[in-house]
C-alpha positions as CSV (number, residue, x, y, z in Angstrom):
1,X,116.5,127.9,-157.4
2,X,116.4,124.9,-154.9
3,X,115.7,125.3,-151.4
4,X,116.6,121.7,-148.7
5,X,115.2,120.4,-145.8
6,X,116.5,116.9,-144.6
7,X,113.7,115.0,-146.6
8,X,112.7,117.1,-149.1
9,X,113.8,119.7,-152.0
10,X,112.1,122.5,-153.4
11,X,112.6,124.0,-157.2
12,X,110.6,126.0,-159.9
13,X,108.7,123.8,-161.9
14,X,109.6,123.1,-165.4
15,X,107.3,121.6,-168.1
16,X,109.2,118.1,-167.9
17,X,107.8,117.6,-164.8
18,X,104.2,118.1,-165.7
19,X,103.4,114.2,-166.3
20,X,104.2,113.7,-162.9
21,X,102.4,116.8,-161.5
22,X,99.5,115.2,-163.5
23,X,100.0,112.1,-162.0
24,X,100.0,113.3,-158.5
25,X,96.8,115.3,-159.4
26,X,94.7,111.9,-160.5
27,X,96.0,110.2,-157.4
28,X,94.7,112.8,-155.4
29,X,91.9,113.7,-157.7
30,X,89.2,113.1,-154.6
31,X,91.4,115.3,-152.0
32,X,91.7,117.6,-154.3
33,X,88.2,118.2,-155.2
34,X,87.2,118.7,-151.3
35,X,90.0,120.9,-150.7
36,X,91.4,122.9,-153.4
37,X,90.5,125.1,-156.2
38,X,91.7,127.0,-159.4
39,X,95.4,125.9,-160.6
40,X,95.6,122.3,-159.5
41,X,92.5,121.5,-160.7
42,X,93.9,119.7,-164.4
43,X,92.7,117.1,-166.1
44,X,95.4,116.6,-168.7
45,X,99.2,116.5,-169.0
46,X,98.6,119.8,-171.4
47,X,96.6,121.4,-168.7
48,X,99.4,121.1,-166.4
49,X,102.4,121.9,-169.1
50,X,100.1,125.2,-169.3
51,X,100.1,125.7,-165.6
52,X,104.0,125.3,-165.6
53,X,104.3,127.9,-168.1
54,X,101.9,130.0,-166.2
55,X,103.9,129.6,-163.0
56,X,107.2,130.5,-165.1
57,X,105.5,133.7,-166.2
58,X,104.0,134.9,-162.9
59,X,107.6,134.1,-161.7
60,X,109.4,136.4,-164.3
61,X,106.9,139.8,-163.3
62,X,107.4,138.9,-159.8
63,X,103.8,137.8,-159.1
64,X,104.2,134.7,-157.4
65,X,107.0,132.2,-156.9
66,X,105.7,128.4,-157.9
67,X,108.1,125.3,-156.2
68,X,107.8,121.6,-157.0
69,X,108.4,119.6,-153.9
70,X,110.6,116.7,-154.2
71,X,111.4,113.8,-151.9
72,X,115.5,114.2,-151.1
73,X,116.1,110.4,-151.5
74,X,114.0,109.7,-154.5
75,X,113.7,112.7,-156.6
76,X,109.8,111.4,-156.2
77,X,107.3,114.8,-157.0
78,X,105.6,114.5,-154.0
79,X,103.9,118.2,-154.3
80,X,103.2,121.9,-155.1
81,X,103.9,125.1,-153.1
82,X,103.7,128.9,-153.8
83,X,103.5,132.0,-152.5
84,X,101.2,134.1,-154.8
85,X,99.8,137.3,-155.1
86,X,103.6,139.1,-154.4
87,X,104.1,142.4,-155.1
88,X,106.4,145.4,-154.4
89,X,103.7,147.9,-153.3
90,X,102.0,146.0,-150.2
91,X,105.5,143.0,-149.8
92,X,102.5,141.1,-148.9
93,X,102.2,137.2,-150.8
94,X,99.3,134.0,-149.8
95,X,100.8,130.8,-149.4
96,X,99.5,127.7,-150.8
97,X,100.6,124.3,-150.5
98,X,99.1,120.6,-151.6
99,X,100.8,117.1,-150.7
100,X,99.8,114.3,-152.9
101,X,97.6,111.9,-151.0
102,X,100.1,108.3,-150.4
103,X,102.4,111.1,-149.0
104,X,100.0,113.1,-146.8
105,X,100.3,112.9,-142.7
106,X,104.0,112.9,-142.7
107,X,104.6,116.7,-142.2
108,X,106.1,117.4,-146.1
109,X,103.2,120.0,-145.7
110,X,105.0,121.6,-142.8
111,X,108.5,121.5,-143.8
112,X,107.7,122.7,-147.2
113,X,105.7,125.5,-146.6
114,X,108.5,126.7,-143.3
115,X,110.9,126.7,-146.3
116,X,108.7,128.9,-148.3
117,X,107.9,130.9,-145.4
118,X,111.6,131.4,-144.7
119,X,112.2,132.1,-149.0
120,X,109.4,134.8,-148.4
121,X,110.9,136.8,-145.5
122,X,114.3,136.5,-146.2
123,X,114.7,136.6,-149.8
124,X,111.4,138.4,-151.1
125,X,111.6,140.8,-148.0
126,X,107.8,140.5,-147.3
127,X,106.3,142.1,-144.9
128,X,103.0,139.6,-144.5
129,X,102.3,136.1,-145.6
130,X,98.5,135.4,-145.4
131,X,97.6,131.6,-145.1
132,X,94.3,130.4,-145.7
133,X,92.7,127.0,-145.0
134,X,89.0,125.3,-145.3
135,X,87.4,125.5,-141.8
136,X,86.9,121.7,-142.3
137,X,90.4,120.9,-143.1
138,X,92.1,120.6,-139.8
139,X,95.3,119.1,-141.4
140,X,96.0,121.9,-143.6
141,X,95.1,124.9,-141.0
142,X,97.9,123.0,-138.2
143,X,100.0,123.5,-140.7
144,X,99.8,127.3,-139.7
145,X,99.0,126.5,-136.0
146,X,102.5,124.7,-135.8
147,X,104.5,127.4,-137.3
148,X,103.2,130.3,-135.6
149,X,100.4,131.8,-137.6
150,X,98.1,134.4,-136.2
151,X,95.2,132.9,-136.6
152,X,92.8,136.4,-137.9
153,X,89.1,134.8,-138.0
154,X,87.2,133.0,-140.5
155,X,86.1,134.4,-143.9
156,X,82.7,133.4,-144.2
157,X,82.1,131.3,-148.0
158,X,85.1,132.1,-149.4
159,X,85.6,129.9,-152.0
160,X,83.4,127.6,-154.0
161,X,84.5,123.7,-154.3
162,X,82.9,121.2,-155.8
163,X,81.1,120.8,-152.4
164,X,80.0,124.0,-152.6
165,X,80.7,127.6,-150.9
166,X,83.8,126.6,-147.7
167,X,84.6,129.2,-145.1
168,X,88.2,129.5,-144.6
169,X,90.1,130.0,-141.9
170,X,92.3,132.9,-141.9
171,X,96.1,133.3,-140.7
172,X,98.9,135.9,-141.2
173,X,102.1,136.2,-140.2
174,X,104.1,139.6,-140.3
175,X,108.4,140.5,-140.8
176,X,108.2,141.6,-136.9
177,X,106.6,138.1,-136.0
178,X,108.7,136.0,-138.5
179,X,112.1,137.2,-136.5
180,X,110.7,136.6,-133.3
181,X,109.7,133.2,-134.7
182,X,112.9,132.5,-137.0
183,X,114.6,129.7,-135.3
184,X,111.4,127.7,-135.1
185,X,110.6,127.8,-138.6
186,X,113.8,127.2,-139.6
187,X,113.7,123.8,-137.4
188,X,110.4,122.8,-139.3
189,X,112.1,123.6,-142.7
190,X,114.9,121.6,-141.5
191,X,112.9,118.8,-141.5
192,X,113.3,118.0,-137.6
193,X,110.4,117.4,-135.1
194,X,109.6,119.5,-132.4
């Protein structure tokens, strides 16, 4: 499956492209540590062949849809989004999302995660996508912000970093809000500024 903005690509992983995933983990090593948890958190190219396998697995039961993100001009692995935590009872999924860090600040965060959000309603038929973000992570939660997010409070110590215990702050987006919000999303997953 590949999904195309004007800058950027999106497909499954597959296990030859966990030496670059590694590789954009250890560049990011420091970000990553302040602001993510659980998957991304490898520290060999093993590690993250066993998280691609994972990520194939979780795809086949329908549990959670894992995408590479790819730079259009340079096939360059520039990043990792998902939308986990899918299932047919509740159509309800989380969206996650990391940019490595020499690629950070020029919206690949944004335009990947409006073509996830658009693969989520459209093809997955969800009826909620939850977004969560560290309170101290304004980059990540604008992400949300510009796409149209409700923005549902803040879940006190949510996860544990290696900082220790982060609030997050909490968005959701439902099917009814996603059509009123269609053509706007699917400018940012286009890759075009607002």
């Amino acid at each position: 499956m590949l999904l195309k903005s004007r800058d950027i690509y999106l497909r499954f992983l597959r296990k030859t492209d966990a030496a670059y995933l590694f590789a954009a983990v250890e560049e990011s090593r420091h970000e990553l540590d302040e602001h993510v948890t659980g998957p991304l958190c490898l520290h060999s190219i093993a590690e993250a062949e066993h998280l691609i396998e994972r990520a194939k697995q979780r795809r086949r039961k329908r549990q959670g849809y894992y995408f590479g993100i790819f730079s259009l001009s340079t096939k360059q692995f520039i990043g990792y989004v998902n939308l986990h935590g899918t299932g047919e009872q509740n159509r309800s999924a989380e969206v996650g999302y990391w940019v490595r860090t020499s690629q950070a600040g020029k919206g690949i965060a944004t335009t990947a995660t409006a073509l996830i959000v658009l693969f989520g309603f459209k093809e997955l038929k969800l009826h909620r996508i939850v977004l969560l973000a560290a309170f101290d992570n304004p980059a990540s939660w604008r992400v949300a912000e510009k796409m149209g997010f409700v923005y549902d409070g803040v879940q006190r110590h949510e996860q544990h970093f290696q900082r220790g215990w982060v609030d997050l702050k909490c968005y959701s987006m439902l099917e009814t809000e996603f059509r009123q919000l269609k053509p706007k999303i699917t400018k940012l997953a286009g890759g075009k500024k607002d």
